[in-house]
N, C-alpha and C positions, 0 to 999 in steps of 0.2 A: 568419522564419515569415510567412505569410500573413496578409491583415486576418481570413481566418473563422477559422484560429486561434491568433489573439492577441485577437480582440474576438468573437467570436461563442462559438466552443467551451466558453471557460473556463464560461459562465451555462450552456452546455446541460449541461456534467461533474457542475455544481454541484448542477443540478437534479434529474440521474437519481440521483445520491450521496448525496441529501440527503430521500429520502421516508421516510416517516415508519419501514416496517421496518427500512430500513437503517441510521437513525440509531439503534434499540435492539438492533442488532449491535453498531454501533461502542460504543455505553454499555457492551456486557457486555466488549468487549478492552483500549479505550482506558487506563480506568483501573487496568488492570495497570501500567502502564510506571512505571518508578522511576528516580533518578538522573537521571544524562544521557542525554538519549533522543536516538536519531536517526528522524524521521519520513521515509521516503524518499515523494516525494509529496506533497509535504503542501498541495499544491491552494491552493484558497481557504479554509484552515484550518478546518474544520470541529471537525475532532479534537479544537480546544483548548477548548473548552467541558469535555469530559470529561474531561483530566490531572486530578489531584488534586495541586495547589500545596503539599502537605506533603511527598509523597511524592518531587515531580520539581525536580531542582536545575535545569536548562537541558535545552530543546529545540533542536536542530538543524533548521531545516523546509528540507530538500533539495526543493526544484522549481525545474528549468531554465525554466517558462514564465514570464515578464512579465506575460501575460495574467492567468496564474493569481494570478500575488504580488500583482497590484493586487489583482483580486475580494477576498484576504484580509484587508487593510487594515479593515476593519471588527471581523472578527473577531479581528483580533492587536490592535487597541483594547481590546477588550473581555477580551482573556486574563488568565487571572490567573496565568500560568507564562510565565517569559522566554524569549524563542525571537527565534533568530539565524537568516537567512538564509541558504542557502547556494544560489546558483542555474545548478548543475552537472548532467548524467546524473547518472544514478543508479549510470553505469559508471565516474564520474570523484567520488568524496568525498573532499573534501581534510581529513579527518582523521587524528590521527594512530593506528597502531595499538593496537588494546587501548585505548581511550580514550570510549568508549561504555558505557553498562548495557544499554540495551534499543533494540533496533534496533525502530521499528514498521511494518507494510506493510499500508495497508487503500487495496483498489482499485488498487494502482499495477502487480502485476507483469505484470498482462496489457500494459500499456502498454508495458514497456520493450524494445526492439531486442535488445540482447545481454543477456539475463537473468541468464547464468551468470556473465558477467563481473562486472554488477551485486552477484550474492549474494556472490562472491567478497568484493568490496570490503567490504559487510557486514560479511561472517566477521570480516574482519582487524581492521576498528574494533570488534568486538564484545570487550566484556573476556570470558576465559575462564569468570567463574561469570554471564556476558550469557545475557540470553534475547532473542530475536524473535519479538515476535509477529507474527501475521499474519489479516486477514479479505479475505478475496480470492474474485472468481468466479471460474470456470473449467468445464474439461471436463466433462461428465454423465458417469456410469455409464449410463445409460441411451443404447440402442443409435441410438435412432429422434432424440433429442433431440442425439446427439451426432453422426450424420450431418449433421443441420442446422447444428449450429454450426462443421462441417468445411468445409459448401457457404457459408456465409454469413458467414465470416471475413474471407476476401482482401476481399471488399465494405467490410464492416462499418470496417475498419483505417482507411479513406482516410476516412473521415466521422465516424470519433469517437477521435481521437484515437491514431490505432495500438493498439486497443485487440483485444486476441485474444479471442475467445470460446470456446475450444478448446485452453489450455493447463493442462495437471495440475498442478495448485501444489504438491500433494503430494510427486510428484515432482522436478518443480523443485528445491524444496528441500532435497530428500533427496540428490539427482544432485551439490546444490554442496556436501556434505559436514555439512551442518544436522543431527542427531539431534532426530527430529519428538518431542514428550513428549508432547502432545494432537493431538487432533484430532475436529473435530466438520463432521461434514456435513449441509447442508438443502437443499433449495430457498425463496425468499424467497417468502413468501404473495404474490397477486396480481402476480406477474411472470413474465414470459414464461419459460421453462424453459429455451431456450436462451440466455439473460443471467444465470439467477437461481439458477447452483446453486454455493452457497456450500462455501469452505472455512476454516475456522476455528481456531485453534490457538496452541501455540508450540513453538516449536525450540531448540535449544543447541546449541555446537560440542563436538564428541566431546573427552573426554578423554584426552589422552596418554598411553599404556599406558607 
């Protein structure tokens, strides 16, 4: 990877991920997750503030960046739930199947290159009564806001990290075989509209008829 992003990106991720509304997103998803979690993403650890150490036996934090695992170093001091490394795609988790509770995804899937292949790998580590949660931006409903984020994507990718501004998470999810259970939609107070329209939720894998 390049010096901007292995040293420059991971602080700008950290900082847009890290304002004040978005971290009382993460507060109302984070502390769902139970058992062994897998956090695909999991940055400069922000998340781990908000596990609940009763609830979570081991964390998985999947990020292929160096950049990003250093920046976390502070906050994986400070965790109070044990969390293992893993620094693969998110298309490549070398877990084994059905060996997961709660897959969690906040901010990462606009990032990933091959999404589908990514959720796939999910599924498989997800045990069958797993949930995945998920707080992700993406596409507007909104016609005028979603043109922008159509013209301002190819841009947007090379400067922040492969980051889409214009993908349906909802679908996404749904496309890789996930059964959506929630879902809640906003836009983030004081953010731009084409960055700030959240989707919110969790999923399970359908049950075998």
């Amino acid at each position: 990877m390049s010096f901007y992003e292995e040293r420059i990106l991971p602080h700008l991720i950290d900082r847009a991920c890290s304002v004040g509304q978005i971290m009382k997103l993460r507060q109302q998803v984070v502390p769902e997750a139970r058992g062994v979690v897998l956090e695909v993403g999991m940055g400069s650890g922000i998340n781990l503030q908000f596990y609940k150490p009763d609830s979570v036996e081991l964390v998985y934090g999947l990020e292929p960046s160096e950049g990003m695992r250093r920046k976390a170093t502070a906050n994986l001091a400070r965790s109070a739930v044990k969390v293992e490394w893993l620094d693969l795609p998110g298309e490549k988790i070398p877990l084994a199947d059905e060996s997961v509770d709660t897959v969690l995804l906040t901010f990462t899937l606009c990032t990933i290159p091959d999404w589908n292949a990514a959720l796939q790998q999910m599924k498989r580590v997800l045990k069958p009564e797993g949930v995945l949660l998920f707080l992700e931006h993406g596409e507007s409903p909104d016609a005028g806001t979603q043109k922008w984020q159509h013209r301002i994507t190819p841009g947007w990718r090379k400067i922040a990290g492969g980051c889409h501004l214009n993908r349906h998470i909802a679908d996404l999810i749904s496309s890789a075989g996930f059964e959506i259970t929630e879902l809640e939609n906003l836009y983030v107070p004081k953010t731009p509209r084409i960055a700030g329209y959240i989707y919110k939720g969790r999923a399970t894998k359908p049950t075998e008829a």
